[in-house]
FIDOLUM-901701 format. One record per residue (C-alpha): residue number from 1; residue in three letters; x, y, z. Coordinates in Angstrom, 1 decimal. Layout:
NUM:ALA:X:Y:Z
...
//
This chain:
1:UNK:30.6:12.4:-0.1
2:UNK:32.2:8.6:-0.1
3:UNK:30.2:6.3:-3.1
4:UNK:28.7:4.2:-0.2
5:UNK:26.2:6.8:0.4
6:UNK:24.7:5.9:-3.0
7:UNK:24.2:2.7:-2.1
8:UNK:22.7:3.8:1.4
9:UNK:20.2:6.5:-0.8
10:UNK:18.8:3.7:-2.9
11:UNK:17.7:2.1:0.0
12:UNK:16.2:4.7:1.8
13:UNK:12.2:4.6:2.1
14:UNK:12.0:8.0:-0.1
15:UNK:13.9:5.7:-3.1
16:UNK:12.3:2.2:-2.3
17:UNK:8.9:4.0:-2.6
18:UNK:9.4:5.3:-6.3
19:UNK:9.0:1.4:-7.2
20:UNK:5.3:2.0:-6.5
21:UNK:4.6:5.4:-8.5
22:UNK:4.4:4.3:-11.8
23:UNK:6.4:6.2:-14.9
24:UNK:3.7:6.6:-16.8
25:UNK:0.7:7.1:-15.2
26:UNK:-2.4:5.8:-16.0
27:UNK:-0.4:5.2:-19.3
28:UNK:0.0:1.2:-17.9
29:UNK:-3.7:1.6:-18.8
30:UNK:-3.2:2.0:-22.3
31:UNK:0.2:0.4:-23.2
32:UNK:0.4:-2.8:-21.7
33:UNK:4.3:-2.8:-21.7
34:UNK:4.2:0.6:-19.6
35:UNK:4.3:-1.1:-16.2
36:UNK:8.0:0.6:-15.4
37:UNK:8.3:2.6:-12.5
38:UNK:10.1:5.7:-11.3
39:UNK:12.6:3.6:-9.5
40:UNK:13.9:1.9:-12.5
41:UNK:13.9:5.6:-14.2
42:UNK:16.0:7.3:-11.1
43:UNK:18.7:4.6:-11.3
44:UNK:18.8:5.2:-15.5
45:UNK:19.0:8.8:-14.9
46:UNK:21.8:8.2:-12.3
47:UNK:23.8:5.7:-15.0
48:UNK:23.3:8.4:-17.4
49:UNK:25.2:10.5:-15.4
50:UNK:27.6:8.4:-14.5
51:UNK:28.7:8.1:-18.4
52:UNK:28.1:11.8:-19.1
53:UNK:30.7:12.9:-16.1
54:UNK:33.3:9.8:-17.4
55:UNK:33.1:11.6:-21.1
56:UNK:33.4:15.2:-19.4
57:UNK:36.0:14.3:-17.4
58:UNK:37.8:12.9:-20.7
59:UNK:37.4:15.7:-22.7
60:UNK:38.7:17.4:-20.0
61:UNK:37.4:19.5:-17.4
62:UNK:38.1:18.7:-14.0
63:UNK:35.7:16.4:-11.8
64:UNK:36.5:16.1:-8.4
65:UNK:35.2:12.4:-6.4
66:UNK:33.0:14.3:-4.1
67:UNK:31.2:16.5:-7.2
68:UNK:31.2:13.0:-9.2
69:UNK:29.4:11.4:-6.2
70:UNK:27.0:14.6:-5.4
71:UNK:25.9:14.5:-9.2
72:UNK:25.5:10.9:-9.0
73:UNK:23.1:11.5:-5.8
74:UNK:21.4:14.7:-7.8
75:UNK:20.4:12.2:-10.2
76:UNK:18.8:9.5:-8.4
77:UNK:16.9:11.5:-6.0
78:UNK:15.3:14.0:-9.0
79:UNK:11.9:12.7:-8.9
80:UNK:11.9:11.4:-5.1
81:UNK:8.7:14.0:-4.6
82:UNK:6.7:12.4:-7.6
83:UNK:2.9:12.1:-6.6
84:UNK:1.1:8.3:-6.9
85:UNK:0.4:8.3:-10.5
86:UNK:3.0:10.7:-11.3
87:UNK:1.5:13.8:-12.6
88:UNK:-1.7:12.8:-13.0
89:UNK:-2.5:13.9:-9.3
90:UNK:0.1:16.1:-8.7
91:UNK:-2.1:18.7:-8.2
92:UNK:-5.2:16.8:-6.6
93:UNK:-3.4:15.8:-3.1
94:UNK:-1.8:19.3:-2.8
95:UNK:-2.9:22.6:-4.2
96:UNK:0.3:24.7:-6.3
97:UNK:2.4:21.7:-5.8
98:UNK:5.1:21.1:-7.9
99:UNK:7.4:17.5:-7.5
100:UNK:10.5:19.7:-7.9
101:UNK:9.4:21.3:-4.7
102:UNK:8.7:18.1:-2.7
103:UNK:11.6:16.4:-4.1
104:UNK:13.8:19.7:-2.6
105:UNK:12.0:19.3:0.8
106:UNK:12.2:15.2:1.1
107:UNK:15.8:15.7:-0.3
108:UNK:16.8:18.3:2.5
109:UNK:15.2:15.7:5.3
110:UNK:17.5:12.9:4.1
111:UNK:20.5:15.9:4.2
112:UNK:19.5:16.2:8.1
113:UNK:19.0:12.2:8.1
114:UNK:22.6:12.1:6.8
115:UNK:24.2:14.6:8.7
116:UNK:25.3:17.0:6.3
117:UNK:26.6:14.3:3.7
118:UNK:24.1:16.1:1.0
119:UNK:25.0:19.4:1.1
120:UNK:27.1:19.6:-1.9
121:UNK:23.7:17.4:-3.3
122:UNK:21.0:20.1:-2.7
123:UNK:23.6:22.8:-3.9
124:UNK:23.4:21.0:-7.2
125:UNK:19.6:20.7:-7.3
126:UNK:18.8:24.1:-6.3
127:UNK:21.4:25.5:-8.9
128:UNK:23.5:27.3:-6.2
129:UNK:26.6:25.1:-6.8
130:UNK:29.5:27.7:-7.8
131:UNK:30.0:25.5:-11.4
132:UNK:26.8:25.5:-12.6
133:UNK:27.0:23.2:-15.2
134:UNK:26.4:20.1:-13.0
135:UNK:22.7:21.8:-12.3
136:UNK:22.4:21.4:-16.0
137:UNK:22.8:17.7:-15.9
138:UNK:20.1:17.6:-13.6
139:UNK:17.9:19.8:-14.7
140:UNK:17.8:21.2:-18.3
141:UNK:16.0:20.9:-22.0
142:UNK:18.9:18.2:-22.4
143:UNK:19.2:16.4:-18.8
144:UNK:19.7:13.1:-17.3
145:UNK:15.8:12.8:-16.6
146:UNK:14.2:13.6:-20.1
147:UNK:17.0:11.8:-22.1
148:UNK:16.4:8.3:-19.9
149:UNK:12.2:8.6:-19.7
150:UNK:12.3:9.3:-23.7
151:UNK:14.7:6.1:-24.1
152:UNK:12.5:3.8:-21.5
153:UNK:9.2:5.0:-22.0
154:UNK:9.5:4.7:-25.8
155:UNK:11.3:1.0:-25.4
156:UNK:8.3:-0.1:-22.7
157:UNK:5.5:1.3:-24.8
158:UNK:7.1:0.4:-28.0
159:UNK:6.3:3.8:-30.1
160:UNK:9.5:3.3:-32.1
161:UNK:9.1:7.4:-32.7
162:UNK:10.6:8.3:-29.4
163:UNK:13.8:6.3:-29.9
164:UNK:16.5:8.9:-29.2
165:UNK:20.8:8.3:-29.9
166:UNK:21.3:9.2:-26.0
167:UNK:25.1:7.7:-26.4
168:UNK:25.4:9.9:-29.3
169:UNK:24.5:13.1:-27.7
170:UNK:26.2:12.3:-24.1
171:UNK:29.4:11.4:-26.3
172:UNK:29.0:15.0:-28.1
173:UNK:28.3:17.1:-24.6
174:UNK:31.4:19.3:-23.2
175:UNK:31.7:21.6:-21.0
176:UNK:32.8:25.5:-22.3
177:UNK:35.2:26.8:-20.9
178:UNK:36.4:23.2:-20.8
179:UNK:37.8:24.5:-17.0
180:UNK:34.4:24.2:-16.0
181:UNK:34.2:27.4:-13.9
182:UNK:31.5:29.9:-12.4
183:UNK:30.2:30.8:-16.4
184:UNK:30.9:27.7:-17.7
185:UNK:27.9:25.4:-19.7
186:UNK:27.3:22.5:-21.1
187:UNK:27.2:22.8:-24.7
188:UNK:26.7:20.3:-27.7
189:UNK:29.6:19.9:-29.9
190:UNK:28.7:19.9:-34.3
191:UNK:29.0:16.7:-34.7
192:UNK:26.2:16.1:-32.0
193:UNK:22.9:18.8:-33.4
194:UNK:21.4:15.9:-35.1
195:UNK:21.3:13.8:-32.7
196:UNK:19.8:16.4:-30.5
197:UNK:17.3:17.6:-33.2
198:UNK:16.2:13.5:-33.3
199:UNK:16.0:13.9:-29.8
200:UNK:13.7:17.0:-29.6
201:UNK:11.3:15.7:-32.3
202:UNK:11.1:12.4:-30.6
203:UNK:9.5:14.3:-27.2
204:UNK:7.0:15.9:-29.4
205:UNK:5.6:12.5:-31.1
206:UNK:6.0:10.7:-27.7
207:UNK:3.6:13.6:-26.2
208:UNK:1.3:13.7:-28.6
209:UNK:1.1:9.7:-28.7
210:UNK:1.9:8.4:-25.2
211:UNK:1.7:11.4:-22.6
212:UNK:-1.3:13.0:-24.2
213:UNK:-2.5:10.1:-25.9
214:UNK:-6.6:10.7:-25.9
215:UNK:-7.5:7.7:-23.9
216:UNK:-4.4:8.4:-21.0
217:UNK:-6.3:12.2:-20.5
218:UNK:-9.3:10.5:-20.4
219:UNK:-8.4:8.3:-17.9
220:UNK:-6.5:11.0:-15.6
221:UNK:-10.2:12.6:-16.2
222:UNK:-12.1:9.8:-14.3
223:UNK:-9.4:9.3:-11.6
224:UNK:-9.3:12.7:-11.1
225:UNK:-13.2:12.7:-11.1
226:UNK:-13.4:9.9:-8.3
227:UNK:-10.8:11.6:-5.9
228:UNK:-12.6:15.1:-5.9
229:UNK:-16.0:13.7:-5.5
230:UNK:-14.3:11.9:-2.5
231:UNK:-12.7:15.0:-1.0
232:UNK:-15.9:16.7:-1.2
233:UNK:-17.3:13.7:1.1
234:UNK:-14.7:14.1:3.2
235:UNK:-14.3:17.8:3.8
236:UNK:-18.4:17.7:4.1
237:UNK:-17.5:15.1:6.6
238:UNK:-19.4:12.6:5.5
239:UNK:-17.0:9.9:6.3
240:UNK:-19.6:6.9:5.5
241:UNK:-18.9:7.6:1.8
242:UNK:-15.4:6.9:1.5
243:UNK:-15.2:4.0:3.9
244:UNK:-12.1:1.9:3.6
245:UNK:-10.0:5.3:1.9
246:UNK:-6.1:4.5:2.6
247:UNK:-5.0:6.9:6.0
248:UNK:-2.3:8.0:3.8
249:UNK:-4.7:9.3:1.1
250:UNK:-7.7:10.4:3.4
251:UNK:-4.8:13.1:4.7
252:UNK:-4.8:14.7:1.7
253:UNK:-8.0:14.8:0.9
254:UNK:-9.9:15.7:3.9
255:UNK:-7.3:18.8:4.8
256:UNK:-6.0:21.5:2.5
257:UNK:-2.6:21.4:1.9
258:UNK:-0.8:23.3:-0.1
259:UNK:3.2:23.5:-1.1
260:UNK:3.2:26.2:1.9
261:UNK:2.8:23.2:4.4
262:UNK:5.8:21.3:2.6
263:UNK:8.1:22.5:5.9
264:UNK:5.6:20.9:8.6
265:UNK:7.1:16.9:9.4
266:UNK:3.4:15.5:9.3
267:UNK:2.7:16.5:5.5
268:UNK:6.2:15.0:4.5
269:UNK:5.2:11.6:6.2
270:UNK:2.4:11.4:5.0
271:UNK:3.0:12.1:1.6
272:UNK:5.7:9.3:1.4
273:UNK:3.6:6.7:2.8
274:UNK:1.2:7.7:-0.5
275:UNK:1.8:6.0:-3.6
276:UNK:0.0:4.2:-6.4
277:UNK:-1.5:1.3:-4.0
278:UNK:-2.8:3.4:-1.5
279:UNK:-5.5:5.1:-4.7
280:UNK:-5.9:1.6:-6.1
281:UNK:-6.7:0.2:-3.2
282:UNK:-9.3:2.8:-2.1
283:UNK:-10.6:3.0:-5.5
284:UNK:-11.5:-0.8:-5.4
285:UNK:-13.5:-0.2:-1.7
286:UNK:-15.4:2.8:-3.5
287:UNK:-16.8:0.5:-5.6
288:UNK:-19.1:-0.6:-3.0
289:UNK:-19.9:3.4:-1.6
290:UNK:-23.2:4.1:-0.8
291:UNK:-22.7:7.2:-2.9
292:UNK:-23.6:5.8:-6.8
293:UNK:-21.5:8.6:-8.4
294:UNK:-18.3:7.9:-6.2
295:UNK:-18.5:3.9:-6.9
296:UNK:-19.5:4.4:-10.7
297:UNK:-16.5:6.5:-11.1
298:UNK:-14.2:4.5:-9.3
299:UNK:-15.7:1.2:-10.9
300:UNK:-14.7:2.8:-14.5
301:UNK:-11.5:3.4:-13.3
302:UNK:-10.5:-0.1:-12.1
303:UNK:-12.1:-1.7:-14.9
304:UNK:-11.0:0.6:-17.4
305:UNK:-13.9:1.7:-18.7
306:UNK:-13.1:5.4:-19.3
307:UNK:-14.8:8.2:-20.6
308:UNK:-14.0:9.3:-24.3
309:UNK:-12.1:12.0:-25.3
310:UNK:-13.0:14.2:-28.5
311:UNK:-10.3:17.4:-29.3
312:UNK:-12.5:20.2:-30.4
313:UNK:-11.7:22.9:-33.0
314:UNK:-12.4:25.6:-30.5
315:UNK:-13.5:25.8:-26.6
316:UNK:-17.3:25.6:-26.4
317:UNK:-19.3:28.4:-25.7
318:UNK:-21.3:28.1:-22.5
319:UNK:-24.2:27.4:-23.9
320:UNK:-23.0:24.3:-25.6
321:UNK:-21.5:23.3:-22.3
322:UNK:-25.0:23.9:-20.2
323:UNK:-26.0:21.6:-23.3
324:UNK:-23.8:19.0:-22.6
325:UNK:-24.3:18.7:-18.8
326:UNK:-28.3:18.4:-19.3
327:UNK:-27.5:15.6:-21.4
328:UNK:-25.1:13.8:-19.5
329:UNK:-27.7:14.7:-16.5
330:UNK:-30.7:12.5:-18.6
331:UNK:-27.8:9.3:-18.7
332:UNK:-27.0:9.8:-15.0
333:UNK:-30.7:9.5:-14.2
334:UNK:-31.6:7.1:-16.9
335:UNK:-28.6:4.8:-15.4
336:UNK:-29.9:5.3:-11.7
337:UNK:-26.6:7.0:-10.5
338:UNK:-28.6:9.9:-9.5
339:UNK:-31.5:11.6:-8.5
340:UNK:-33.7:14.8:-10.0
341:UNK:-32.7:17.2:-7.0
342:UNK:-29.0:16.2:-7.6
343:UNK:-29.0:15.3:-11.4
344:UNK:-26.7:18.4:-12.7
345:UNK:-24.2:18.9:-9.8
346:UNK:-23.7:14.9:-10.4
347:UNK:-23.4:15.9:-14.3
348:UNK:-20.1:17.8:-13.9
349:UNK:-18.4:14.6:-12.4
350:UNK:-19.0:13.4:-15.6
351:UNK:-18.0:16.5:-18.0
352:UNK:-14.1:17.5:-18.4
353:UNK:-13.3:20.3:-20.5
354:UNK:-9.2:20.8:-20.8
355:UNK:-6.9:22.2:-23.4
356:UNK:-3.5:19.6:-23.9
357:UNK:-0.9:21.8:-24.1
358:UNK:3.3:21.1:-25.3
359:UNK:6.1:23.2:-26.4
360:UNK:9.2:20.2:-27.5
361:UNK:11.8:22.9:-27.3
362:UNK:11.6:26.5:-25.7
363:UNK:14.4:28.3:-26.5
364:UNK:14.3:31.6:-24.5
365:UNK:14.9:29.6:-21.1
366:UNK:17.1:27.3:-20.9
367:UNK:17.8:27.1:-24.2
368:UNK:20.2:24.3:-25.7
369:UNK:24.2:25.4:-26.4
370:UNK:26.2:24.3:-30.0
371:UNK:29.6:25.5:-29.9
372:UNK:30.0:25.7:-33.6
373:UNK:33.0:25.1:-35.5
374:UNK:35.2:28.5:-35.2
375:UNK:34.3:28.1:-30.9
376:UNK:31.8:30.3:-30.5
377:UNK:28.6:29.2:-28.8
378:UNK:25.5:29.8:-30.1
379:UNK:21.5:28.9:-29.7
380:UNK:20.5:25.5:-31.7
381:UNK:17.8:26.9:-33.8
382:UNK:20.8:29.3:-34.9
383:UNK:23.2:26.7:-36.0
384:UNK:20.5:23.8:-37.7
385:UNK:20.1:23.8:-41.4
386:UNK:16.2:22.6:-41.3
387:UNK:13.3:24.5:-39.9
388:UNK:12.4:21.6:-37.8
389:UNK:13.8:22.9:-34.5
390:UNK:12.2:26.3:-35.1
391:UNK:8.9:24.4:-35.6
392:UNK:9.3:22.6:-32.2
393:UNK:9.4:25.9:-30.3
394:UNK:6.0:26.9:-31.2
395:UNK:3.6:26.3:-28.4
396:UNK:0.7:23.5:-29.3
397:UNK:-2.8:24.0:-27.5
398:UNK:-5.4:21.7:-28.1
399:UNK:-8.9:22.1:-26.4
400:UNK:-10.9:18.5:-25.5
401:UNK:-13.5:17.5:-24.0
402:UNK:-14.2:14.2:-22.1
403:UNK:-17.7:12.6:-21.1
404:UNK:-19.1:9.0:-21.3
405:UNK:-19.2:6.9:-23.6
406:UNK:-23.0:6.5:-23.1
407:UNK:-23.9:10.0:-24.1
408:UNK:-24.7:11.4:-27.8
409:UNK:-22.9:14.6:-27.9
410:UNK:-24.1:15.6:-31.3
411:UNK:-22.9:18.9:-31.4
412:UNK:-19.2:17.3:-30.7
413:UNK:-17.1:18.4:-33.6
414:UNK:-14.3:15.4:-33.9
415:UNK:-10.9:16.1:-34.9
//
């Protein structure tokens, strides 16, 4: 695979598109420096990997031009399948869809585009390649993708918490055996765990106060709020409702897909014509929907006026839920969004119960290598002389709710 292809990859339409899917989310929303996109991230990843194979290949362990360049290739086209809004509608448009899976598909399609130049490319994604460590550098608890989104997403939002030594750790990553063979992996060398245990505790605080910041879930709520109650419009097929709706977006929502249909040509084009303009843009003509619900949502979301989030202690019981949906039922009526036939089936647009759920570290899959000082490898929470990194593997699960602003919830328990 010659290093031209790279430059013929970036420009592809599948690349070129990530500039409109935005890193973060509705995170721009709520940091105004998030505006970066998941172009800028795919070519960080990629320069990541370029220095990580130069310090590899140092130390060491044989890199041949056509692995270098496939890795290279592995790196930029990671997050190719990425949903508009990255994952806050990854699973709205298509139902058990995962971007790993759309990212193989649209990455096998270029393969065929390219006649066979990406072979040695998808045998790296999948994890199929013979030296398995390059699959690590792709896809791992210490890869090219989660050590350049913590870097750039903590620089753009400017939470200081998620700064992470990346130089530090890529500088202190080998390969063992150092030949680089079918059992080889990459492991962290001593000199390198604290820089990895930074790294780790900087992706917890950056979940808890960018990715899972309250006001980010509660926007995802509302957007995710205004393209259901469209979908229902359009699989009721009541067009009127959702005039001006994107053709790219009014695919998704008026059929069922599911990751199934990835192999059929129609969902694939469809999908990357789809990105963060096309839901803006339909948003903003939903504003004017005869439907009250549909243009109240969407008004909220373009104008940012998003619902409030509150964690709870514990999930409500059902009764406290029925509760909550009579009350937010007298605002909706009250406001003159809806009627008293339709009052609480208009209410649940309105109520979102969710748990927020992160894990920094887990250590029984994929777990990250040290190869300690008399060469043997072992696990990282093995080798550390803190708790912290046994801390991180505990799984956090936090129960919210999310409802307007408007509406008293008085038996909302804040924490």
């Amino acid at each position: 695979m010659p290093q031209t292809l790279l430059l013929d990859l970036v420009q592809t339409p599948e690349v070129q598109r990530l500039r409109r899917i935005r890193q973060l989310g509705v995170g721009y929303l709520v940091f105004p420096g998030g505006e970066h996109t998941r172009f800028t991230h795919a070519l960080g990843a990629m320069a990541l990997m370029q220095d990580t194979l130069a310090s590899l290949s140092e130390k060491g362990t044989p890199i041949s031009p056509e692995e270098h360049a496939a890795a290279l290739a592995a790196a930029l086209l990671h997050d190719v399948g990425h949903s508009p809004f990255s994952h806050t509608l990854e699973h709205e448009l298509l139902e058990g869809f995962a971007h790993e899976a759309m990212s193989r598909a649209l990455l096998v399609d270029l393969n065929d585009r390219f006649g066979g130049a990406l072979d040695l490319v998808v045998d790296i994604f999948d994890g199929t390649y013979a030296r398995p460590f390059f699959h690590e550098l792709v896809s791992s608890q210490l890869d090219m993708d989660r050590l350049d989104y913590l870097r750039r997403d903590s620089f753009y939002t400017g939470v200081v918490e998620g700064r992470v030594g990346v130089q530090r750790i890529l500088k202190t990553m080998r390969v063992h055996p150092l030949d680089g063979g079918p059992g080889a992996r990459i492991v962290i060398e001593p000199k390198g765990i604290y820089a990895v245990e930074n790294f780790l505790i900087a992706r917890r605080l950056m979940y808890w106060q960018v990715y899972l910041h309250k006001t980010v879930l509660a926007g995802d709520q509302v957007l995710r709020a205004a393209i259901g109650r469209a979908r229902t419009h359009l699989r009721a097929g009541n067009d009127k409702a959702v005039d001006g709706i994107s053709p790219a977006l009014r695919f998704f929502l008026r059929h069922r897909v599911d990751s199934a249909r990835l192999a059929q040509p129609d969902v694939r084009r469809a999908f990357c014509a789809l990105d963060d303009a096309d839901v803006l843009f339909s948003l903003k003509r939903w504003m004017h929907s005869g439907d009250r619900v549909l243009a109240d949502l969407s008004r909220r979301f373009i104008e940012r006026d998003f619902f409030r989030t509150t964690f709870l202690p514990t999930p409500p019981t059902v009764a406290r839920q029925a509760d909550w949906l009579d009350r937010i039922a007298g605002y909706l009526l009250e406001a003159g969004l809806t009627d008293a036939v339709h009052a609480e089936q208009d209410a649940a647009c309105y109520l979102a119960l969710d748990f927020s759920r992160h894990s920094a570290y887990e250590r029984i899959e994929g777990s990250i290598a040290v190869l300690d000082e008399d060469g043997a490898v072992r696990e990282l929470s093995e080798i550390t002389d803190t708790a912290a990194v046994e801390a991180l593997t505990r799984f956090v699960v936090k129960p919210y709710v999310c409802y307007p602003k408007e509406v008293n919830l008085d038996e909302v328990s804040v924490r």
